[in-house]
N, C-alpha and C positions, 0 to 999 in steps of 0.2 A: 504494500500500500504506500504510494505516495502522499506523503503529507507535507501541506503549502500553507497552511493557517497557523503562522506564528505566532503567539500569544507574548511569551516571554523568553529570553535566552540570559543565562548564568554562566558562570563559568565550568561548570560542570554538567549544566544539563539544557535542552529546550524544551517549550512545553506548549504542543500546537495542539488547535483545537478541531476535532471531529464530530461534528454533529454534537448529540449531548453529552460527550467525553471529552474530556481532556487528556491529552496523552504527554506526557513526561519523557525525552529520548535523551539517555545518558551520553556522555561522551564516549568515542572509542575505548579509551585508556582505562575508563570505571570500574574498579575491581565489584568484580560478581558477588560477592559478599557485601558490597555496602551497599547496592540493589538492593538484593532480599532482605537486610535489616533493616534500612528506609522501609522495606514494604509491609513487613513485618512490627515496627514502630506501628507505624501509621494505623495498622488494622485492630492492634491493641490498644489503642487509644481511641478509635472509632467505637470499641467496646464500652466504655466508662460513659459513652452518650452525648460526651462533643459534639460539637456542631464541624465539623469537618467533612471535607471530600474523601467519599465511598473508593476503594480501590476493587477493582473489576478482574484486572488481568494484569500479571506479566508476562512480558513477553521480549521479545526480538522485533525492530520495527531496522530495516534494511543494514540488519547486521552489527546494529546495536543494542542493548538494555532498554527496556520501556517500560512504564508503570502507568497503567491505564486506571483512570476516576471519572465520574461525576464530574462536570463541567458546570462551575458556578458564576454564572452573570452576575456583573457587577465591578467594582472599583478596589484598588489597595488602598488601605487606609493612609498610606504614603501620597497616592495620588490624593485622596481628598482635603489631604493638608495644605497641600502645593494650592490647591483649586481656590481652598478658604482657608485662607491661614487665618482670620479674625475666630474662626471657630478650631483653631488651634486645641486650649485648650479645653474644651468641649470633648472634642476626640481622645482626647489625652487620657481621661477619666473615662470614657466609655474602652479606652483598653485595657485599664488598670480594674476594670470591673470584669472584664473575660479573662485576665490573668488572674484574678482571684478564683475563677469557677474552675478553673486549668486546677490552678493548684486544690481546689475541693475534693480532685479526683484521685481513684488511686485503680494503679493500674502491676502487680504485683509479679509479672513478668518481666517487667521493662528492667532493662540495663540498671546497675546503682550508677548515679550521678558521682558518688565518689572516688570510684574505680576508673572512672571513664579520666576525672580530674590527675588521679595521681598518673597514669596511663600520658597523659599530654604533656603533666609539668616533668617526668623522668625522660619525656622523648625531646626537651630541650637542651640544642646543644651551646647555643649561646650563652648559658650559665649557669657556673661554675654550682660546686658539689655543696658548698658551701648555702647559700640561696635557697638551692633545689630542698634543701635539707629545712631550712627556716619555713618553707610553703608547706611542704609536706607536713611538718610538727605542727603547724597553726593548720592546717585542713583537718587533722585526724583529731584535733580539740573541737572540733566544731559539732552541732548537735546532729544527732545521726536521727532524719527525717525519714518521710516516703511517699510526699507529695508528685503528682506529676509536673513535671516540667519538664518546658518545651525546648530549654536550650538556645534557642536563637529569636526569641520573643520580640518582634520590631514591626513598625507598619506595615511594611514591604513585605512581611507575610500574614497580614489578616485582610480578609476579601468583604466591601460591606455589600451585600445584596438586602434590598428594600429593607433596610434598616436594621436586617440582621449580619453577625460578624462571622465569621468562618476562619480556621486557622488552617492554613497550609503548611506546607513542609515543617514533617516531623522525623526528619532523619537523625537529630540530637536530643529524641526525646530519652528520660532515663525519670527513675524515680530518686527523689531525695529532696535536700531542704531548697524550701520555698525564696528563703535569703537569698541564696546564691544564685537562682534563676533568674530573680530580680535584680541584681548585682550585674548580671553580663547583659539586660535587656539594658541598665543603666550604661553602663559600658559602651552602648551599642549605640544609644543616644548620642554619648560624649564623645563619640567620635565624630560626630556630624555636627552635632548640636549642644555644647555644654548648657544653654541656660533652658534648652528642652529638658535636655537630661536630669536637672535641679528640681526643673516641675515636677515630672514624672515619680523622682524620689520621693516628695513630698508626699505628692498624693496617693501614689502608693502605702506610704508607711503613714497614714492619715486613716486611708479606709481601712488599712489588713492591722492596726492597730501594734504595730511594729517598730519598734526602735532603729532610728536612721543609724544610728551609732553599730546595730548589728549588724544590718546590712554592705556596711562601708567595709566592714571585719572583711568580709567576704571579696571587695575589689583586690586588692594581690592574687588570690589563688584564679579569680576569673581572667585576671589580666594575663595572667601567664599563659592558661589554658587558650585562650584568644591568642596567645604569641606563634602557638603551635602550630597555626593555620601558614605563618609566613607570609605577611602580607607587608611588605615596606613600608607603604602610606601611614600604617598603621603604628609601628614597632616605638617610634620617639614618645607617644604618649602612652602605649602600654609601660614601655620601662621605667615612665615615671608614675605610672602607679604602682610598680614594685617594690619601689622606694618608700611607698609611704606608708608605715609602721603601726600607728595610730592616727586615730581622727578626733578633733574636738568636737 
């Protein structure tokens, strides 16, 4: 099957749309195991009763990895920022309100978020044993949760159709504390947007009745695991969140 309905392209995947499907077609290079656990995520988290796209089929689409869903009409919540920034923060709170139902859920198969963590910050080789050792001690002090989370929680993956939100790609889903999920969605902000990112922290630890001070606990170990991707753009503001010890 020829497919010509480009929807979106990432660096690792495109996702063109067929009729009332969405098809997902990996890159050549995409190891065959992180197909199946994306797909595998996804369907376990489809379980807990999310508002998410249904997956259908995998498959091969002309010689590559494909994950076939449900095709949801509608906008990223990225795009409708852009569209109306004066309802900014409107949208801001209307995400911090589906990241609380995320993390409501639990889903008892998923990957632990802390294994997945130590796993990133041991495959850094940028720093030294020393570091590695400081993240590691302060992650295994932290309170052992089993919330879901999404791992990559950002506008650019929630879809708003007529009013309702949808979260897409759940390739980083895993179970564990709710802190740290929010900690890399914060993260994710700051990279684009630091007085976004302010908001966000706010209102988050506002409605989930959470201490900013614990959450921040958590920016080192996210920062790092964010390192593990390799992204340059990115590397001068994770390392100086590595640096920073405590928070007032």
């Amino acid at each position: 099957m020829k497919l010509t309905n480009l929807i979106s392209k990432g660096q690792k995947a495109s996702v063109y749309r067929d009729g009332d499907n969405a098809i997902k077609v990996f890159n050549k290079e995409t190891n065959k195991t992180d197909v199946l656990n994306e797909a595998l995520n996804t369907t376990r988290v489809e379980e807990t009763g999310l508002a998410i796209p249904s997956i259908s089929e995998v498959g091969i689409e002309n010689g590559q990895w494909s994950i076939t869903m449900n095709f949801i009409e509608g906008k990223t919540l990225s795009q409708l920022i852009k569209e109306n920034p004066e309802k900014k923060e409107e949208y801001i709170n209307k995400m911090v309100d589906l990241q609380l139902e995320i993390h409501s859920k639990r889903a008892p198969l998923l990957n632990k978020l802390k294994d997945k963590l130590i796993r990133q910050i041991n495959s850094l080789e940028m720093l030294d044993s020393i570091k590695k050792y400081d993240l590691l001690t302060r992650l295994d002090g932290m309170p052992k949760h089993v919330k879901v989370c999404h791992g990559d929680l950002n506008p650019n993956n929630i879809i708003v159709s007529n009013d309702n939100m949808y979260v897409i790609d759940w390739v980083h889903a895993t179970q564990g504390n709710a802190s740290a999920d929010t900690a890399r969605t914060y993260l994710l902000f700051a990279l684009e947007d630091q007085r976004l990112a302010d908001y966000y922290l706010d209102v988050f630890c506002k409605k989930s009745k959470t201490e900013k001070r614990y959450v921040q606990t958590w920016l080192p170990i996210v920062a790092a695991a964010q390192l593990s991707k390799d992204k340059p753009e990115e590397k001068d503001l994770l390392m100086k969140w590595l640096d920073v010890v405590e928070y007032e």
